[in-house]
N, C-alpha and C positions, 0 to 999 in steps of 0.2 A: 504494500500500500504506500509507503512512505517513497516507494523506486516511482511508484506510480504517477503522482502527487508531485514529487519535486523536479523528477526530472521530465517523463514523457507527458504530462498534464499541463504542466509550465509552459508548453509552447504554445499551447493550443488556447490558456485560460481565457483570455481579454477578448477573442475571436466566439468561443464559447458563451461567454459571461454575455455579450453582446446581444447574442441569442435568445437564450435563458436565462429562468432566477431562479436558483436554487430554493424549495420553499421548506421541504423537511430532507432531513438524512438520518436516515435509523442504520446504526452500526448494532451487527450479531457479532460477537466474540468477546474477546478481553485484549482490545488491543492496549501495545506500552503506553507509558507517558510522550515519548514523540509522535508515537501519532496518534496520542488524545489530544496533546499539544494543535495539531495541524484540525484534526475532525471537530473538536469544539468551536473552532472558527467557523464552521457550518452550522452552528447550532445542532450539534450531533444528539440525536436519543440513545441509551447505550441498549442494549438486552443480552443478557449472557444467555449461554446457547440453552435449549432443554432436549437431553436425552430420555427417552422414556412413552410411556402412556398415562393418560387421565380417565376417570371414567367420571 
């Protein structure tokens, strides 16, 4: 995510942004401090993952 984001995303951002507006980003996982760093600037929801069944 962070290879994603800083390097192949970067070129494209200001062309994309132009486009689009980001309005939600829901991250699944547990990503690090750099890049909750980087996805909180999106206003990031977090959800850690669920393995399993509910009844």
């Amino acid at each position: 995510m962070l290879h994603h984001v800083t390097k192949t995303f970067s070129q494209f951002a200001d062309a994309f942004t132009a486009l689009a507006a980001v309005q939600s980003f829901i991250v699944y996982g547990t990503p690090d401090s750099a890049a909750r760093a980087i996805l909180d600037g999106f206003g990031a929801v977090y959800f850690t993952r669920f393995d399993g069944f509910t009844k």
